[in-house]
Residue frames relative to the residue before (quaternion, step in Angstrom):
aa qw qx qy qz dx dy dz
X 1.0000 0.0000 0.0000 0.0000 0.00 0.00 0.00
X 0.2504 -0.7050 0.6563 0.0978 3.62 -0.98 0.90
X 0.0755 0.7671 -0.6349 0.0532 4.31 0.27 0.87
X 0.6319 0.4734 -0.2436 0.5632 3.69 1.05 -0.96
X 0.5939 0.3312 -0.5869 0.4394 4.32 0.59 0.43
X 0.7063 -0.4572 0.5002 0.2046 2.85 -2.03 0.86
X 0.2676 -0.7835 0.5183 0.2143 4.08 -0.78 0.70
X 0.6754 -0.4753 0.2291 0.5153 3.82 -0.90 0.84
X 0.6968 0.4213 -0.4617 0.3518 3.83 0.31 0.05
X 0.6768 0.4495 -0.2443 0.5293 3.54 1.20 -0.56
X 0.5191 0.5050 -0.3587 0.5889 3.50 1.12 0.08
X 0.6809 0.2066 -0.3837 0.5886 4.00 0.75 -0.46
X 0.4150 0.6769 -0.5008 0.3446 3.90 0.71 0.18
X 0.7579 0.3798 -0.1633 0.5046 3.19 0.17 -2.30
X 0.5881 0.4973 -0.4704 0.4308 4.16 0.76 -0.89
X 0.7824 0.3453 -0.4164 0.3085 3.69 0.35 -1.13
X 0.3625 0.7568 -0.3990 0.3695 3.83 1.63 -0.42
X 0.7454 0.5280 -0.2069 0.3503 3.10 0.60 -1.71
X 0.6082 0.5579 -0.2489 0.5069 3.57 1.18 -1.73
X 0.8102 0.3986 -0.2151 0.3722 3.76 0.81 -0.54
X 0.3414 0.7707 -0.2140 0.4936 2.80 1.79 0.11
X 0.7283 0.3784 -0.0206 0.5710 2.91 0.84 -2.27
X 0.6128 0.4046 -0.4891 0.4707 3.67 0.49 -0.63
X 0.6997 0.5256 -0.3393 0.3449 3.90 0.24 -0.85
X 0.7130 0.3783 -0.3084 0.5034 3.30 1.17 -0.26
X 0.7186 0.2866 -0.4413 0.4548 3.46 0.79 0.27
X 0.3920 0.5492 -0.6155 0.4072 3.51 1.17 0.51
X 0.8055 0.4043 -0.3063 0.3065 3.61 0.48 -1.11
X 0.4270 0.5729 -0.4000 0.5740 3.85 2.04 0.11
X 0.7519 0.3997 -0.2913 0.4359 3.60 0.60 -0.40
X 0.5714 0.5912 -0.2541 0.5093 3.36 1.37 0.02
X 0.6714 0.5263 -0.1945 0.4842 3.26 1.14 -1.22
X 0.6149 0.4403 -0.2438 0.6071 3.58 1.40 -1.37
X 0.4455 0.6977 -0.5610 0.0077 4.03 -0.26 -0.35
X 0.5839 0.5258 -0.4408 0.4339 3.29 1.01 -0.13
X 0.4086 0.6054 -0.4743 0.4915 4.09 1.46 -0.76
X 0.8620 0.4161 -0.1808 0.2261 2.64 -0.36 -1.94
X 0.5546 0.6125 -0.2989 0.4774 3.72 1.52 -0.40
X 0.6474 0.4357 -0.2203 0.5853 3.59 1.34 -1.21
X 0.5319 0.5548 -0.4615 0.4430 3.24 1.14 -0.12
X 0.7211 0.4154 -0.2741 0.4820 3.45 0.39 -1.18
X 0.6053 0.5590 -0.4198 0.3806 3.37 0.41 -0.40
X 0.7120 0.2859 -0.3606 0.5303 3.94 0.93 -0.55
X 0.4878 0.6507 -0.4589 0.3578 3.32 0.89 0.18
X 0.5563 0.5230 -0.3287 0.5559 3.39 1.59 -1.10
X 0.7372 0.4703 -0.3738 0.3093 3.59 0.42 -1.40
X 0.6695 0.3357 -0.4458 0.4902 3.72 0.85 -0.94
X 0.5085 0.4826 -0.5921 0.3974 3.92 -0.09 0.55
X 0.6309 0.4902 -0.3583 0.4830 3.55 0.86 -0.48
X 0.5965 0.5392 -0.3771 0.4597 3.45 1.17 -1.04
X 0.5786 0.6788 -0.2790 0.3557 3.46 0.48 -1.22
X 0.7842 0.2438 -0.2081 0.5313 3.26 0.00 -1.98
X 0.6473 0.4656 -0.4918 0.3498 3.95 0.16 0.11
X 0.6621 0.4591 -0.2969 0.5125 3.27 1.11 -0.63
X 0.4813 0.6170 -0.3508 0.5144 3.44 0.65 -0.45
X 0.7297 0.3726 -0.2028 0.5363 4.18 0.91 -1.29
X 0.6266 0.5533 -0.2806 0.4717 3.45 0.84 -0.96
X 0.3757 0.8517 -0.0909 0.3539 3.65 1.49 -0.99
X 0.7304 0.4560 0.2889 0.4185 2.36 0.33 -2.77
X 0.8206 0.1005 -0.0769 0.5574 3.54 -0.19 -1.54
X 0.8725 -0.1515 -0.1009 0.4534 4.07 0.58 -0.05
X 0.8216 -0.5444 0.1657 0.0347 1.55 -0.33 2.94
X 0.7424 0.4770 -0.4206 0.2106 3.80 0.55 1.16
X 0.7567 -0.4792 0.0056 0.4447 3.24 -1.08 0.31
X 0.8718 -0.2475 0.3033 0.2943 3.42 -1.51 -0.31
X 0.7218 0.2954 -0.1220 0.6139 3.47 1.51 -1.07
X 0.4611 0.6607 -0.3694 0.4632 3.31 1.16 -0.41
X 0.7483 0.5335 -0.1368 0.3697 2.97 0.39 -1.58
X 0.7327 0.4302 -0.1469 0.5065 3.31 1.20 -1.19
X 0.4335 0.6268 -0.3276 0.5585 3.47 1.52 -0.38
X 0.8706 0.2927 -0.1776 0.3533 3.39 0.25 -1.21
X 0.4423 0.6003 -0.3015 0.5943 3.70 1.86 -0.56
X 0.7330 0.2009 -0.3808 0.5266 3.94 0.48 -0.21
X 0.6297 0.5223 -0.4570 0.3490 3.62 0.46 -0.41
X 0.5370 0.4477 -0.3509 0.6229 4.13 1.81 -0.31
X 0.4457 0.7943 -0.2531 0.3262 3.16 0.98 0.02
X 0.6262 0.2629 0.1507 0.7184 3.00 0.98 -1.86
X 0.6383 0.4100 -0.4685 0.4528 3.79 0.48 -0.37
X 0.4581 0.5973 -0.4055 0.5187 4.18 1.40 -0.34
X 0.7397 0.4172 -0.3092 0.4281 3.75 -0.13 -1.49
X 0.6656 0.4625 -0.2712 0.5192 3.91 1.28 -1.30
X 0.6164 0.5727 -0.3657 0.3980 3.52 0.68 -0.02
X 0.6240 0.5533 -0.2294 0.5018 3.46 1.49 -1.46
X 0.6742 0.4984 -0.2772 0.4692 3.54 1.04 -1.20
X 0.5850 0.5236 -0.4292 0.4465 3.27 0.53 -1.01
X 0.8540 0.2507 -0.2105 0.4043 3.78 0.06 -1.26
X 0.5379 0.4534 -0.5701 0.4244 3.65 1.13 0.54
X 0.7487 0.3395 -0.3216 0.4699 3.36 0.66 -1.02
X 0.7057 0.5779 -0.2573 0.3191 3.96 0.48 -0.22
X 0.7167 0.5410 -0.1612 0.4095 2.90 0.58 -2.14
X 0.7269 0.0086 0.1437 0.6715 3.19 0.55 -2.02
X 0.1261 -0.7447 0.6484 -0.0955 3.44 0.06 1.36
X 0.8265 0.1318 -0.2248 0.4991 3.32 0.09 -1.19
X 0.5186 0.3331 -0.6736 0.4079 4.00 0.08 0.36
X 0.7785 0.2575 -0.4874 0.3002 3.70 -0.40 -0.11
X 0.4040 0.5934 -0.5525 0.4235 3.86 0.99 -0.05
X 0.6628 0.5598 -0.2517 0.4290 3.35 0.43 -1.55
X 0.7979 0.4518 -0.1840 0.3540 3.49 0.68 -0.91
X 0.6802 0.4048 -0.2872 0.5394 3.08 1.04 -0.89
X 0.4673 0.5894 -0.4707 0.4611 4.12 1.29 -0.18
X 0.7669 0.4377 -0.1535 0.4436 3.27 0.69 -1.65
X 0.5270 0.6654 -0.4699 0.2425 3.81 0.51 -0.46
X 0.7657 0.3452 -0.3684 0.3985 3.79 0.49 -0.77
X 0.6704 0.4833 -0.4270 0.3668 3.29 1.18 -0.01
X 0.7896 0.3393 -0.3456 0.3768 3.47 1.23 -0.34
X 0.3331 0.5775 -0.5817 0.4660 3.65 1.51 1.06
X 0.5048 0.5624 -0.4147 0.5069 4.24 1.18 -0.87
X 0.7828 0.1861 -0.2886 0.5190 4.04 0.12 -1.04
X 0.6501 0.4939 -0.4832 0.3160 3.67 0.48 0.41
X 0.3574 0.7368 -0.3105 0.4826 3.14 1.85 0.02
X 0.7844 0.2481 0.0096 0.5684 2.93 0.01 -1.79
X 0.5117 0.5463 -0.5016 0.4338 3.91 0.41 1.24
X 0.7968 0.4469 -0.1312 0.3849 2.61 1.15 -1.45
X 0.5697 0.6647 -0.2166 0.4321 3.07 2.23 -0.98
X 0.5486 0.6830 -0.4121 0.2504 3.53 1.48 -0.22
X 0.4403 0.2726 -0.3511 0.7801 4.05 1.72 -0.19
X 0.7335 -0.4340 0.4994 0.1554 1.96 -2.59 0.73
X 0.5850 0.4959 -0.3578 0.5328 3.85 0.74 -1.37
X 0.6520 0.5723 -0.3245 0.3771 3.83 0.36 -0.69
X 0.6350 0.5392 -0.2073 0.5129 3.56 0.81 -1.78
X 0.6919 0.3573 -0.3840 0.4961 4.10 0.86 -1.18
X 0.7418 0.5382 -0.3059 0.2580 3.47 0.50 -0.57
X 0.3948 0.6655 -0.2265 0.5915 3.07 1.97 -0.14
X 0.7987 0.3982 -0.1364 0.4301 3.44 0.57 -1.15
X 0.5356 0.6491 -0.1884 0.5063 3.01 1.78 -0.80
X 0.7947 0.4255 -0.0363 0.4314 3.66 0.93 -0.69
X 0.7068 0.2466 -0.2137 0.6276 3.08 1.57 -0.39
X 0.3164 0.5753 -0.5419 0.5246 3.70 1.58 0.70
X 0.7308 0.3687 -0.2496 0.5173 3.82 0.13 -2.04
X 0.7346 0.4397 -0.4026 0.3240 4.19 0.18 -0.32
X 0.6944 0.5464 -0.3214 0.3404 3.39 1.31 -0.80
X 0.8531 0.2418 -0.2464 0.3911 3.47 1.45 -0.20
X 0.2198 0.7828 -0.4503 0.3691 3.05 2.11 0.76
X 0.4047 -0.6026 0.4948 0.4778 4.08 -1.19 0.89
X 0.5358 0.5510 -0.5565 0.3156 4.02 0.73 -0.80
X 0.5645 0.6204 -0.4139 0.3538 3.74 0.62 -0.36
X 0.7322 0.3764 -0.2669 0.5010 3.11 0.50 -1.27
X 0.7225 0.4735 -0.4010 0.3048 3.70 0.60 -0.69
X 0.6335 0.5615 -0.3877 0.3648 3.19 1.14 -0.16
X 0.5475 0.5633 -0.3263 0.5258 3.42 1.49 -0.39
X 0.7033 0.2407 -0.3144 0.5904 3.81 0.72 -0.48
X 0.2782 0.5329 -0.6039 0.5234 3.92 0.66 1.43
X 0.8911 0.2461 -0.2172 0.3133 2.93 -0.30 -1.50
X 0.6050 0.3616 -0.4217 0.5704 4.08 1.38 -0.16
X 0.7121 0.5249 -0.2301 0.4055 3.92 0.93 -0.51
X 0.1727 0.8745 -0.4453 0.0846 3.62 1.40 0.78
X 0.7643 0.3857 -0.2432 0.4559 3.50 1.30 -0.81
X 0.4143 0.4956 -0.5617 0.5169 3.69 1.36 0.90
X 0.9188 -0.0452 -0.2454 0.3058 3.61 0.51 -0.22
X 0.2996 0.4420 -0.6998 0.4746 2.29 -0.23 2.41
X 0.6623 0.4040 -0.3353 0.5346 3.47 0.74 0.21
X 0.4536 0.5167 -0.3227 0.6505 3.84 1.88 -0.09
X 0.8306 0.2413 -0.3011 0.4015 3.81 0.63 -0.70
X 0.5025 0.5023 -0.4430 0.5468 3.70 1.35 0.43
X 0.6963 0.3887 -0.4538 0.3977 3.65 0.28 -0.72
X 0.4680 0.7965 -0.2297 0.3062 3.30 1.58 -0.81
X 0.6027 0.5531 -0.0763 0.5701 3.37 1.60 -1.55
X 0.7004 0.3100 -0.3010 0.5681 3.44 0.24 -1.62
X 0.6536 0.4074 -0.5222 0.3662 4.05 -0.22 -0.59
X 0.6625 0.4843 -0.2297 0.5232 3.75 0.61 -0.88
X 0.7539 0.3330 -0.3313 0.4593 3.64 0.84 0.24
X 0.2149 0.8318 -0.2197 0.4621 3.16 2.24 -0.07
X 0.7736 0.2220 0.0928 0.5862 2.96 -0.01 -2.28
X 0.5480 0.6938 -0.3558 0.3030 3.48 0.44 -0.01
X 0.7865 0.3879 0.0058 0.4805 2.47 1.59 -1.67
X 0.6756 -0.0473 -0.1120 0.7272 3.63 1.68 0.27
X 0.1163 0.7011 -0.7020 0.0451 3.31 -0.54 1.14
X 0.6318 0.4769 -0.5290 0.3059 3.38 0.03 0.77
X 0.2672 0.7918 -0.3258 0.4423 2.94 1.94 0.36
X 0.7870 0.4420 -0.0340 0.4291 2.99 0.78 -1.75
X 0.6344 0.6494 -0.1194 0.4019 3.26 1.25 -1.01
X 0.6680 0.4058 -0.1824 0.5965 2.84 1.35 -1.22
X 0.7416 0.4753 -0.3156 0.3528 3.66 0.35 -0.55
X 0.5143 0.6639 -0.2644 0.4742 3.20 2.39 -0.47
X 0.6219 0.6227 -0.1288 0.4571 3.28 1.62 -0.79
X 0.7025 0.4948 -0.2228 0.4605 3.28 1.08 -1.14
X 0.6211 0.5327 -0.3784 0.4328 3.76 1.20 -0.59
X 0.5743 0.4537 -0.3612 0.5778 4.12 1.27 -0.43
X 0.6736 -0.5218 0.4384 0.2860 3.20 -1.57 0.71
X 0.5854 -0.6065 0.3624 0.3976 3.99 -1.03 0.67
X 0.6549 0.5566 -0.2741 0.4314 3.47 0.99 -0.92
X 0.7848 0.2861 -0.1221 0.5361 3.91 1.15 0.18
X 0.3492 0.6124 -0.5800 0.4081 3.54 1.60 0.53
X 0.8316 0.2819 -0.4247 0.2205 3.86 -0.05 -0.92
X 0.2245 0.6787 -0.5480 0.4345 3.71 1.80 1.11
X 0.6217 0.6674 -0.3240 0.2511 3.34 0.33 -1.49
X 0.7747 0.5634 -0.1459 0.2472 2.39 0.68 -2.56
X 0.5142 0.7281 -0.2364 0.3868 2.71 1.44 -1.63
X 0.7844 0.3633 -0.2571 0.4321 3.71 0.16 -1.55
X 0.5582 0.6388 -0.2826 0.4478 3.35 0.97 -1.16
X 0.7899 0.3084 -0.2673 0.4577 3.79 0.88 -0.36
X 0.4431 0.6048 -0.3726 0.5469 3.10 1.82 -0.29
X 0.7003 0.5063 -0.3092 0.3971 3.60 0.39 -0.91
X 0.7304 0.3174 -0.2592 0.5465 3.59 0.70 -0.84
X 0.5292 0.5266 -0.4479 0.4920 3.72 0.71 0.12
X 0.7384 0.3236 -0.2399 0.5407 3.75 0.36 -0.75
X 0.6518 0.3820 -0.4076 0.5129 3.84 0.64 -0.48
X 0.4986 0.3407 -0.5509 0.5761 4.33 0.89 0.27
X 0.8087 0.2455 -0.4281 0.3202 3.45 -0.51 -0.60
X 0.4434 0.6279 -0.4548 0.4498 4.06 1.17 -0.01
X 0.5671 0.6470 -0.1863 0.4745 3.64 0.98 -0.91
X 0.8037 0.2294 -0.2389 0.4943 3.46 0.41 -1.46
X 0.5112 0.6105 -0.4944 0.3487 3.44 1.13 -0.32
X 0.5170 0.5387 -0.4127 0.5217 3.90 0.85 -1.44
X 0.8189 0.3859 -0.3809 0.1880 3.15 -0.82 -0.99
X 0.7199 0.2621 -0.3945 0.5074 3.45 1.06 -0.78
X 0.6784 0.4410 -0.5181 0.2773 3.72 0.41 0.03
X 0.4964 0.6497 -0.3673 0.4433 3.51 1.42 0.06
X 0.5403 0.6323 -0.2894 0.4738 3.20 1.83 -0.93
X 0.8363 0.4681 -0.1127 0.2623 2.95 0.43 -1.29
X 0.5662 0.4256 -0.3114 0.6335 3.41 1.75 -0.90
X 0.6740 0.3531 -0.5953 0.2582 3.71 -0.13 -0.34
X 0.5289 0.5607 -0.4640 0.4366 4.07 1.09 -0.87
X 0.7910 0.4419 -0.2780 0.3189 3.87 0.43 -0.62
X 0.6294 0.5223 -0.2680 0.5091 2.94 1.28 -0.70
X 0.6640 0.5259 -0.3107 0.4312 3.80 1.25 -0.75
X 0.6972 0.6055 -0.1937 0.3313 2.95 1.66 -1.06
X 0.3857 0.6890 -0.1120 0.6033 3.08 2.02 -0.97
X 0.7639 0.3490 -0.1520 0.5211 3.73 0.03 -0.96
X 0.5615 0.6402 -0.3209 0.4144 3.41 0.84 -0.62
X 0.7723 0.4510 -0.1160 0.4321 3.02 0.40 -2.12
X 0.7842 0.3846 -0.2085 0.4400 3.40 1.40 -0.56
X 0.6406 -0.6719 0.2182 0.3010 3.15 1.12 1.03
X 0.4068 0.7077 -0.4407 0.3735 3.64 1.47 0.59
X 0.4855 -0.6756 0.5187 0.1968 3.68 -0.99 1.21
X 0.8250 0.0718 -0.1583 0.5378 3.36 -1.14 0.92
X 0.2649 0.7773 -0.5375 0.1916 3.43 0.57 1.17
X 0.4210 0.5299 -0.5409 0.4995 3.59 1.27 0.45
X 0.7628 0.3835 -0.3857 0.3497 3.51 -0.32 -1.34
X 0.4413 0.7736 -0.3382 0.3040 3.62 1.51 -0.71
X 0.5874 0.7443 0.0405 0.3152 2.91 1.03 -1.67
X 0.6599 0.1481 -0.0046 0.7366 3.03 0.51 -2.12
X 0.6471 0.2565 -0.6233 0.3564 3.72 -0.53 0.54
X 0.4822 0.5612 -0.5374 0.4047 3.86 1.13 -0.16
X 0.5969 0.5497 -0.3233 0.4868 3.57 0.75 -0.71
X 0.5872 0.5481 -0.3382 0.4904 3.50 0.41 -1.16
X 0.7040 0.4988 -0.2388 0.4457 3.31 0.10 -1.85
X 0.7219 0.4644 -0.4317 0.2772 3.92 -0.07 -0.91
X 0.5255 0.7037 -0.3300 0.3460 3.68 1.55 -0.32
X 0.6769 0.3690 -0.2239 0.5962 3.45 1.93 -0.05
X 0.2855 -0.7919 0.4546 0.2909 3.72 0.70 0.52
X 0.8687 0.2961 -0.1316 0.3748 3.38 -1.35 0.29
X 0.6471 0.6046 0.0190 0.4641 3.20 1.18 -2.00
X 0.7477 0.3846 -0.0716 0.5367 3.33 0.27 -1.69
X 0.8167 0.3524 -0.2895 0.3536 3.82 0.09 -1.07
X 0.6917 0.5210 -0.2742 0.4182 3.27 1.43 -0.41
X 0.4472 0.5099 -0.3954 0.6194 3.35 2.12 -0.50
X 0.7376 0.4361 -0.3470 0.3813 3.98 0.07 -0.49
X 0.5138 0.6393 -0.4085 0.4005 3.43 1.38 -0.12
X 0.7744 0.4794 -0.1999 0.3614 3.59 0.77 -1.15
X 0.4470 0.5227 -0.4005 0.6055 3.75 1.09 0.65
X 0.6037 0.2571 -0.3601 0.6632 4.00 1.04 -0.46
X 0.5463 0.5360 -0.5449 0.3426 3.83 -0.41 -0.26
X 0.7566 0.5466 -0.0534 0.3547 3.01 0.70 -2.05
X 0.6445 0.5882 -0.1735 0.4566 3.26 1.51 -0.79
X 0.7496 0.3690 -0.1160 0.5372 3.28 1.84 -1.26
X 0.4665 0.5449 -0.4047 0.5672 3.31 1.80 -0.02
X 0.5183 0.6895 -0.3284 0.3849 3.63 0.90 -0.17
X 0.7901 0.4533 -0.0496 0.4097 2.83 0.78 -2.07
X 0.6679 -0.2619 0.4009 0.5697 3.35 1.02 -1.36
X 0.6458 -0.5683 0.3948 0.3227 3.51 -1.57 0.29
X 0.4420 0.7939 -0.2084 0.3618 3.28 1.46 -0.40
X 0.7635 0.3092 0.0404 0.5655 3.10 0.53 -1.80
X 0.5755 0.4014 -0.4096 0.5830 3.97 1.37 -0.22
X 0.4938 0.5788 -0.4618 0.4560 3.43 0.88 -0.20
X 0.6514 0.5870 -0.2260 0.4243 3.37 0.25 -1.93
X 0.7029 0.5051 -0.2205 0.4497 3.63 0.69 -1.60
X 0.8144 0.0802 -0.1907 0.5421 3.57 0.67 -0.46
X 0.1946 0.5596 -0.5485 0.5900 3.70 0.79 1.25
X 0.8263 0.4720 0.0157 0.3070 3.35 -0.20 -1.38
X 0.6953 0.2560 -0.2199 0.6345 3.74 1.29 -0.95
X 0.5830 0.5911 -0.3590 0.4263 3.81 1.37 -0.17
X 0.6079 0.5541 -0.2677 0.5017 3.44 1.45 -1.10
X 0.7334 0.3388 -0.2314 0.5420 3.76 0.77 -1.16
X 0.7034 0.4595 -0.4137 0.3507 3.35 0.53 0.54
X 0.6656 0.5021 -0.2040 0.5131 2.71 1.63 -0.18
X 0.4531 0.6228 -0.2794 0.5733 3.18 1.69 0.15
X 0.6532 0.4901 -0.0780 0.5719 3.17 0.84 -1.60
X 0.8457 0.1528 -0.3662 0.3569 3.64 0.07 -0.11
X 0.5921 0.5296 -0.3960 0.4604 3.59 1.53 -0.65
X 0.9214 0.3093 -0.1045 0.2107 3.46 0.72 -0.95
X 0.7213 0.4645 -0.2025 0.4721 2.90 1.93 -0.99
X 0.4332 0.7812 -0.2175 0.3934 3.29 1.42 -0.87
X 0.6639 0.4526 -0.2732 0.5289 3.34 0.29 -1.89
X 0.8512 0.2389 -0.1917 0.4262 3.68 -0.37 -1.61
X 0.5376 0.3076 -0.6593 0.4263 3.97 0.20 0.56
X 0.8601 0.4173 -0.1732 0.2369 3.83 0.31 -0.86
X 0.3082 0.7754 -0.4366 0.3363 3.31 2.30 0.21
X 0.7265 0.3005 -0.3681 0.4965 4.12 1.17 -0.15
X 0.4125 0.7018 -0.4243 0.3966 3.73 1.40 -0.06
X 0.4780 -0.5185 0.5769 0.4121 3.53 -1.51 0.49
X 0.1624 -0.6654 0.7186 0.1206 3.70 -1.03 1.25
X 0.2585 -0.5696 0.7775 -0.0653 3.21 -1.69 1.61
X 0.5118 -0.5766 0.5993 0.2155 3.73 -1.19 1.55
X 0.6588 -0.5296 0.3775 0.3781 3.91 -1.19 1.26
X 0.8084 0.4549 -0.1418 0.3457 2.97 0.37 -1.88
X 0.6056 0.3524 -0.4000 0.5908 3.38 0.85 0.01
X 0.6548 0.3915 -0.4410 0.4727 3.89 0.04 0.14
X 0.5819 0.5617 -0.3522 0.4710 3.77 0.78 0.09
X 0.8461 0.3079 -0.1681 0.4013 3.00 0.55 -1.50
X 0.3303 0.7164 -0.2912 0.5412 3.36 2.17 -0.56
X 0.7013 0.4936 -0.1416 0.4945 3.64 0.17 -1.44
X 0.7340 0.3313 -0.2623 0.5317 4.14 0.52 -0.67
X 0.7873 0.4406 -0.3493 0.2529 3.48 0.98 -0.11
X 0.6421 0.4210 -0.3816 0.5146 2.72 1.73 -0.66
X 0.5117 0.6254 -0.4470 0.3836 3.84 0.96 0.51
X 0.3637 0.6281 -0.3990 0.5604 3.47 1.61 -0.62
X 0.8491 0.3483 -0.1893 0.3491 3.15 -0.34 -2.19
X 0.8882 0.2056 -0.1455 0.3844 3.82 0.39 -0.78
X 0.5269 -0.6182 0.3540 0.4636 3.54 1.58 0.26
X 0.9139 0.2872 0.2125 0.1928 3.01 -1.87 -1.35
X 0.8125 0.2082 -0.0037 0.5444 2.82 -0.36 -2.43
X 0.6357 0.5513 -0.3179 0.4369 4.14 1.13 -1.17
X 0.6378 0.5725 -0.3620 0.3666 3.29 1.01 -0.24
X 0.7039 0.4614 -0.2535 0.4768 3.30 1.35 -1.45
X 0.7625 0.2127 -0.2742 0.5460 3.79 1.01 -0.13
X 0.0616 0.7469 -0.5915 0.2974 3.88 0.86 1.51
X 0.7535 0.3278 -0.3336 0.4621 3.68 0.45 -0.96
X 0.7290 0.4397 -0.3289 0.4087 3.57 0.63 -0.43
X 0.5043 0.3616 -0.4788 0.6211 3.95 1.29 -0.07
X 0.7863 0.1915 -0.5101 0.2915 3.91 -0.20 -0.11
X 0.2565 0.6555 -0.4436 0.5548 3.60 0.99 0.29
X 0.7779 0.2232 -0.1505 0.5679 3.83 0.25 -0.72
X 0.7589 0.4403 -0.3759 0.2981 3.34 0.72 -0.14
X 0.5831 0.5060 -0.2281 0.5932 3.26 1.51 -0.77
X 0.6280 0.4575 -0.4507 0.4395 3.76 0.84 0.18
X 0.4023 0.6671 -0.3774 0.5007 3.64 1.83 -0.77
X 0.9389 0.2274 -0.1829 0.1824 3.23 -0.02 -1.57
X 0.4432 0.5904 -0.3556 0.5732 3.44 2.29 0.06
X 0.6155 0.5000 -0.3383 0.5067 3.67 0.85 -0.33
X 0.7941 0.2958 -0.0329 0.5299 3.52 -0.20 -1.47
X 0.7464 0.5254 -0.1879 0.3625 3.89 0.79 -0.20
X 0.7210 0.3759 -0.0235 0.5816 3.04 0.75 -2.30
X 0.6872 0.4838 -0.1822 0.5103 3.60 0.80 -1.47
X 0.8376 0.2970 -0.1548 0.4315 3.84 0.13 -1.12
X 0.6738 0.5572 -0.2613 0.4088 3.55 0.66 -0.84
X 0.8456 0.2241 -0.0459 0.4822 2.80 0.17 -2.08
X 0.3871 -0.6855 0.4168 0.4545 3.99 1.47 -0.76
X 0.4531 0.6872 -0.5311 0.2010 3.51 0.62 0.14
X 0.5079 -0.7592 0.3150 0.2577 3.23 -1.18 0.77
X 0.1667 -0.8911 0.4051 0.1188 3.29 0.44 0.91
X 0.4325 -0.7770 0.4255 0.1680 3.90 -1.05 0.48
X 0.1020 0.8706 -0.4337 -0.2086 3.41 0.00 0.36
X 0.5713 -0.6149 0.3792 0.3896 3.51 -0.77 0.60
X 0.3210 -0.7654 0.5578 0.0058 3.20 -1.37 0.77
X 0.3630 0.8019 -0.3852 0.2771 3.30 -0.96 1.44
């Protein structure tokens, strides 16, 4: 006799117990890993870079597959050696200088701004939401935690030369864990996703291109020190929307609140003009074949998954919602509900 087994309702009980069980524990494994699972995505981004160069290199001269991919990481790494070279070379000392000088000229940009009242709340307002934000703390365990990231931007490479170097490896094994009757769904999104994250890419670059030349150029004319390194971290910065250009703004303020009223003038003359350039004019026509994501969701999109993953989740926020909103127009709008959904082309 079996009196002590469990009867078909308590058997779909204890099974659905279990399944919740397991899902809670890999929510709380995926929580624990977020910084992996960020460096993860991040070579995922790079072997898309690897790709779409190899893929041209391919193409316009006419060589092989490994060739191609040989030479698409070696432009690769000749980029990252370029950036270093002209942080640590080019304008060595404007960013030495800066990054010495920065906490004192965020202190007199304080106490400028603190001289009105609207000014004094907005002050307080910002260093309340920064002092207990995790991006806070990660930036403090930067500046004592230089050799984690450099050992974050090498594992970074090799993982991104990894996947680079067989992603259908990955793919396929990404496939085999979903049921057979919903791989060619997957497949589907999965190609949707790396299509829109290449053409998300070329967009950054030229609008990264374009704000760091204005923004240097701007600063210049207005008589603000270290208005190169300015520049290329405006550039840098544009790779976080909203977030990033307005964090890269306050080091030029602070610089021209230094100098004189002039040049703080110039400094916010100048990041008002290129933004306003940049969103009315450049923006629209690099991204009129991009996947176009409503403002207010890319803001508010962008602070959570900085909340949830710090730092590193911040610097690759546009590209996880960029993947997410392609998930949920693919695998959602398209499969679920059946709507016909568009994907850009390009």
């Amino acid at each position: 006799m079996n009196r002590l087994r469990p009867d078909a309702d308590d058997t779909r009980f204890i099974r659905r117990v279990v399944i919740l069980i397991l899902i809670a524990a890999m929510v709380v494994a995926l929580w624990k890993a977020g910084d992996l699972l960020i460096l993860a995505f991040g070579s995922i981004l790079g072997a898309i870079v690897i790709h779409a160069f190899a893929d041209l290199y391919t193409r316009r001269l006419k060589l092989s597959q490994r060739a191609g991919l040989g030479l698409a990481f070696a432009t690769v790494l000749a980029a990252a050696a370029f950036l270093v070279w002209l942080f640590g070379v080019q304008f060595g000392q404007q960013v030495n200088a800066l990054v010495l000088r920065l906490p004192s000229l965020l202190q007199q940009l304080g106490a400028y701004m603190s001289q009105t009242p609207v000014g004094a709340k907005i002050v307080d307002a910002v260093q309340a939401a920064f002092a207990g934000s995790r991006v806070a703390r990660d930036i403090g365990g930067l500046v004592t935690g230089g050799g984690e990231l450099i050992l974050n931007c090498l594992l970074l490479m090799v993982g991104a030369l990894f996947f680079a170097a067989e992603p259908k490896v990955y793919v396929h094994g990404l496939l085999l864990m979903v049921p057979k009757t919903i791989r060619p769904a997957i497949s589907d999104a999965l190609s949707d996703v790396e299509h829109n994250l290449r053409l998300w890419l070329r967009a950054q670059l030229i609008l990264m291109t374009t704000m760091g030349l204005l923004v240097g150029l701007g600063l210049w004319i207005s008589g603000v020190p270290s208005w190169a390194a300015l520049g290329l971290l405006a550039a840098l910065s544009e790779f976080v929307p909203y977030i990033g250009p307005t964090a890269a703004m306050l080091p030029a303020l602070g610089l021209g609140a230094a100098v004189g009223t002039g040049p703080l003038v110039g400094a916010l003359v100048t990041y008002a003009v290129v933004r306003l350039v940049q969103t009315n004019f450049i923006t629209p026509y690099v991204q009129n074949r991009v996947i176009a994501i409503p403002p207010a969701v890319t803001l508010f999109v962008i602070i959570a998954i900085g909340m949830v993953f710090g730092l590193f989740g911040l610097f690759f926020s546009a590209a996880l919602l960029v993947v997410i909103f392609t998930l949920v127009r693919s695998l959602y709008l398209r499969e679920v509900i059946g709507e016909d959904v568009e994907i850009p082309k390009g």
